[in-house]
C-alpha positions in Angstrom: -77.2 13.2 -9.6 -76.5 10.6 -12.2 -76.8 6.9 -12.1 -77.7 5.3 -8.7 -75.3 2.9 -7.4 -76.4 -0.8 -7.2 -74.5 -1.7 -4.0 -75.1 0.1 -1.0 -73.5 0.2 2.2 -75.5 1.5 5.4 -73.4 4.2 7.5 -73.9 3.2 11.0 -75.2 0.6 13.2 -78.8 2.8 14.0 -79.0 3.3 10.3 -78.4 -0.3 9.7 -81.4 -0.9 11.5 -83.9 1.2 10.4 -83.1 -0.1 6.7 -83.9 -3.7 8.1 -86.9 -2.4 9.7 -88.0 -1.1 6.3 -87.4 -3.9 4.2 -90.1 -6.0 3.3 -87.9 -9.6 3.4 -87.3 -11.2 6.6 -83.4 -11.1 8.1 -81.3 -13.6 7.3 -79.7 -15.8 9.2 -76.5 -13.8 10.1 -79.0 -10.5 10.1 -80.7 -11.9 13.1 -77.4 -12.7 15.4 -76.5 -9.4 14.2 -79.9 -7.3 15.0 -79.6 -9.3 18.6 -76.3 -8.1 19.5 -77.0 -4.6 18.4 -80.2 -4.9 21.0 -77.7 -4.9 23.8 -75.2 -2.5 22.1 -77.9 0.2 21.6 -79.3 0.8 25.2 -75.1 0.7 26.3 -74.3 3.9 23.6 -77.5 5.3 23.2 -78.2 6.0 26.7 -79.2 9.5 26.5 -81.3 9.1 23.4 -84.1 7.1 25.6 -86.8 7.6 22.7 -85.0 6.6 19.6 -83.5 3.5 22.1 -86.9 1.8 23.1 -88.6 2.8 19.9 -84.9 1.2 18.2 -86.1 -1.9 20.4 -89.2 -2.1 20.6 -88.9 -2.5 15.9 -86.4 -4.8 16.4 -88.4 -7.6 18.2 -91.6 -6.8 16.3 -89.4 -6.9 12.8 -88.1 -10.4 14.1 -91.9 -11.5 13.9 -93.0 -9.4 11.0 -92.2 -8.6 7.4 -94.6 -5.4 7.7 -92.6 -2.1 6.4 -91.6 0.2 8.8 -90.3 3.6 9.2 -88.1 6.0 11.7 -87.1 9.4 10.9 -83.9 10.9 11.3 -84.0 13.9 12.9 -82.1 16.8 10.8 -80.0 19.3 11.9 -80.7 22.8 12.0 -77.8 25.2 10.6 -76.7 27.4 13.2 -74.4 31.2 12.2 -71.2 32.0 12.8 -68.5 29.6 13.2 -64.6 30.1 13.5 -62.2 28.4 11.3 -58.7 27.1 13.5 -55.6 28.6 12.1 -53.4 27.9 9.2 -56.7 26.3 7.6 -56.6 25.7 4.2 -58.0 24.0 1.6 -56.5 21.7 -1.2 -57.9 22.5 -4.6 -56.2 20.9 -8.0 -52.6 22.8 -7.5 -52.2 22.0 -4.4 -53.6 18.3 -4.1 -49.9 16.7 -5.4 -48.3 15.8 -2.0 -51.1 14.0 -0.8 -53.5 13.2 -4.0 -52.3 10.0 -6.7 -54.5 8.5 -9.9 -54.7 5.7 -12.1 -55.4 8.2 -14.9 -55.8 12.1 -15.9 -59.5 11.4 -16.2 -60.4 10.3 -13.1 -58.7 12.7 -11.4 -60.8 15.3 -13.1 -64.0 14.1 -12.5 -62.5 13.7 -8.5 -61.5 16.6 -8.1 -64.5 18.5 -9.1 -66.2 16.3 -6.6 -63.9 16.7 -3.8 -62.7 18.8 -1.3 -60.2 18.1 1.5 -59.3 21.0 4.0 -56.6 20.3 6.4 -55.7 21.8 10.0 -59.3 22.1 9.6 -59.5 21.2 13.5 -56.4 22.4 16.2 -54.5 20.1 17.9 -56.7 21.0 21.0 -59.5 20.8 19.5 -59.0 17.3 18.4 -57.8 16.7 22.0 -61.1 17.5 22.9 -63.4 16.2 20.1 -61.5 12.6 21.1 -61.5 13.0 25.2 -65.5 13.3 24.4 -66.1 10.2 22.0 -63.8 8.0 23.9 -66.8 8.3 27.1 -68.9 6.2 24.5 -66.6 4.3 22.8 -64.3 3.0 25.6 -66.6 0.2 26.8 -67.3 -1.3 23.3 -65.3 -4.1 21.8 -64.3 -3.8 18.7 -66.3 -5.9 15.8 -64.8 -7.6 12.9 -68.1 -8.9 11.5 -70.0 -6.0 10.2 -73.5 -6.9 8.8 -73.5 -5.8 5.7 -69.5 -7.3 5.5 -68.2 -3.4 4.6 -66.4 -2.7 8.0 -63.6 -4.5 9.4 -62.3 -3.8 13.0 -64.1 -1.5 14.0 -66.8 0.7 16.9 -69.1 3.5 16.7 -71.6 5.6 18.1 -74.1 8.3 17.0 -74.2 11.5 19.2 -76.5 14.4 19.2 -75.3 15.7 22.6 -71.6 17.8 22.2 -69.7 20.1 25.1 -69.9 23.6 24.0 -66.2 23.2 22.4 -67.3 20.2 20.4 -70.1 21.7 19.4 -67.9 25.1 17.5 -66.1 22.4 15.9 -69.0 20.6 14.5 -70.7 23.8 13.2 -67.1 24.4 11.5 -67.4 21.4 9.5 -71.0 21.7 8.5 -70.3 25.5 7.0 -67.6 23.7 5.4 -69.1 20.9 4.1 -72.9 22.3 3.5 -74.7 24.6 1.3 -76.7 27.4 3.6 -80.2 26.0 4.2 -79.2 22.8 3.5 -81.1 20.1 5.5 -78.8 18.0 7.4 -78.7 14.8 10.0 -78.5 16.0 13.5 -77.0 12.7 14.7 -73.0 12.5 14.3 -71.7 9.6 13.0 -68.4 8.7 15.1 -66.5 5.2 13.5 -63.3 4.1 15.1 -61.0 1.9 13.1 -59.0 -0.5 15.4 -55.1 -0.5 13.8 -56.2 -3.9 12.1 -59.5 -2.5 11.0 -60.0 -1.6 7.9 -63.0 -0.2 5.6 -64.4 -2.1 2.2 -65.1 -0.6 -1.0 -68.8 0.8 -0.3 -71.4 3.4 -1.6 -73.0 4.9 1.3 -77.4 3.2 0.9 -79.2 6.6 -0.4 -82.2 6.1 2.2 -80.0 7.4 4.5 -77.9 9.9 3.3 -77.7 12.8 1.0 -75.5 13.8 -1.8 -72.6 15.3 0.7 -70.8 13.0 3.1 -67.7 14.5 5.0 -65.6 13.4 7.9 -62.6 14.9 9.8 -60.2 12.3 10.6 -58.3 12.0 14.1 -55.5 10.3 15.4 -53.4 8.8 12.4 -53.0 9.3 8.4 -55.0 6.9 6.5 -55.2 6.9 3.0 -58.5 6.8 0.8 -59.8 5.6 -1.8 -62.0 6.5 -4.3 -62.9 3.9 -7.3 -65.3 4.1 -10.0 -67.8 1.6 -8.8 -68.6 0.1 -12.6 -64.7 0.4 -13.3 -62.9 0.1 -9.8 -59.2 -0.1 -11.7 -60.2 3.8 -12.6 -59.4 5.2 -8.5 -57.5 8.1 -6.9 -55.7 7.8 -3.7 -55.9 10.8 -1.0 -53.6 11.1 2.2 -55.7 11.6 5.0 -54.0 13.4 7.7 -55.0 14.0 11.3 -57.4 17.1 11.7 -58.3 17.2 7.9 -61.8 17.4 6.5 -63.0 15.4 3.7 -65.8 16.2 1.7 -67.2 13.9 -1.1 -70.2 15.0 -3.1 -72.4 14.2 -5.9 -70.6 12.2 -9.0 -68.0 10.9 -6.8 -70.5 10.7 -3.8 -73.0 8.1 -5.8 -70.3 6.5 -8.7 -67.4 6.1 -7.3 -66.7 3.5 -3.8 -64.8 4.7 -0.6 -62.6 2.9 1.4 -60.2 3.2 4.0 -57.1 1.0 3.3 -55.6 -1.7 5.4 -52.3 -1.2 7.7 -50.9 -3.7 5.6 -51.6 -2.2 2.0 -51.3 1.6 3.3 -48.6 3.1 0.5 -48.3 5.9 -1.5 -46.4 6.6 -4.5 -44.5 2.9 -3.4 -43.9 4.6 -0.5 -45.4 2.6 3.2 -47.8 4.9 5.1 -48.1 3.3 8.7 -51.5 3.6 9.6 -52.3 2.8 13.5 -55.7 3.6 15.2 -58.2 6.2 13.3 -61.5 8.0 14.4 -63.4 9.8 11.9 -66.1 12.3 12.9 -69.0 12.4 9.7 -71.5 14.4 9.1 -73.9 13.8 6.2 -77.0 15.4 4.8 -80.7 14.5 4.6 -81.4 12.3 1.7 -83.3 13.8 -1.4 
């Protein structure tokens, strides 16, 4: 696995909690106004996940009085067979990453792609149709928030979702083959981020109590471009052109050493060339933490 990164970013807002709830230092200041708005956020998206919702609460005012450590499982998902793939699939290995893959150096493009996999048309232009009529039932009564807690995310709502339509839910099993070794234990809740055309997301190594060594996300709506930086040497970085109904997978080296980010409207080029870069929802799956 390699070395450990030292600065951690916590994928979601539920995940963000259940890291505070284990720590053994009281919230700060800002953690507190956050934790309170995320009260009233969490029974308005989680709705249909009544158990995780009060037990979510119920932590959240005793951690407010307590420094006590404690715990919530995430529940994993359980591989199901047979999945179909949309057509003109394909995925871009070494030769063919050139039109939408840029590096500082040789090197780090190496150790990337090795790392790295990005399939696009992973997801028809139906399907997406579908996959974003479904998340915008939870996300169109959020605001968005440009004061993420851990100061990673910038203009920006999500949701978790275990609950899929049947057409969703071919989609998602899809990405996991993709994505996952068989047998591989993964997290049953999606993690669905929308990024605001002004939103934008920092540098960040996803916090290892939460996730495994695969994280992968199929992007919807607009391009975006990513970018991965070596997190002890961030002027070593590769730039990847994420189009709509591609699948990004990051694993292992590139997973815990290098930082991902999604880049600004404002500083979205490639090759000197602007990449407009209006509203994005991503769609990531991740697996359960070793």
């Amino acid at each position: 696995m390699g070395i450990l990164p030292r600065i951690t970013h916590v994928p979601s807002a539920v995940m963000s909690i259940r890291l505070l709830l284990q720590s053994t230092r009281r919230p700060t200041f800002e953690h507190a106004q956050w934790l309170s708005r995320r009260k009233r956020d969490i029974f308005r998206r989680y709705s249909s996940f009544s158990p995780l919702k009060a037990s979510l609460i119920k932590n959240i005012n005793i951690f407010s009085k307590s420094s006590k450590s404690r715990s919530l499982p995430l529940p994993l998902y359980k591989p199901e067979a047979g999945c179909g793939f949309a057509d003109k699939t394909s995925i871009l290995k070494a030769g063919q990453l050139s039109s939408v893959f840029e590096s500082s150096d040789a090197e780090t493009a190496d150790i990337v792609l090795q790392n790295f996999e990005l399939h696009e048309n992973l997801v028809s232009e139906e399907e997406e149709n579908s996959l974003l009529e479904e998340v915008e039932d939870y996300l169109e009564d959020l605001d968005y928030e440009y004061d993420h807690w851990d100061n990673a995310i910038h203009g920006y709502r999500e949701t978790e979702k275990s609950q899929w339509s049947v057409k969703s839910q071919a989609v998602l099993r899809r990405i996991r083959q993709v994505a996952f070794s068989s047998g591989e234990q993964q997290l049953s809740l999606v993690h669905v981020l929308d990024l605001a055309q002004d939103g934008y997301i920092k540098p960040h190594v996803d916090s290892v109590k939460f996730c495994g060594s695969t994280i992968t996300g199929v992007s919807l709506l607009s391009t975006a471009i990513m970018r991965l930086a070596k997190q002890n040497n961030p002027e070593h970085w590769v730039n990847v052109v994420l189009k709509p109904r591609s699948l990004y997978v990051i694993r292992d080296v590139v997973r815990y050493q290098f930082t991902h980010e999604i880049l600004k409207d404002s500083e979205s080029s490639f090759r000197g060339q602007r990449l407009p870069r209006a509203r994005r929802i991503s769609i990531i799956c991740r697996n359960e933490p070793s």
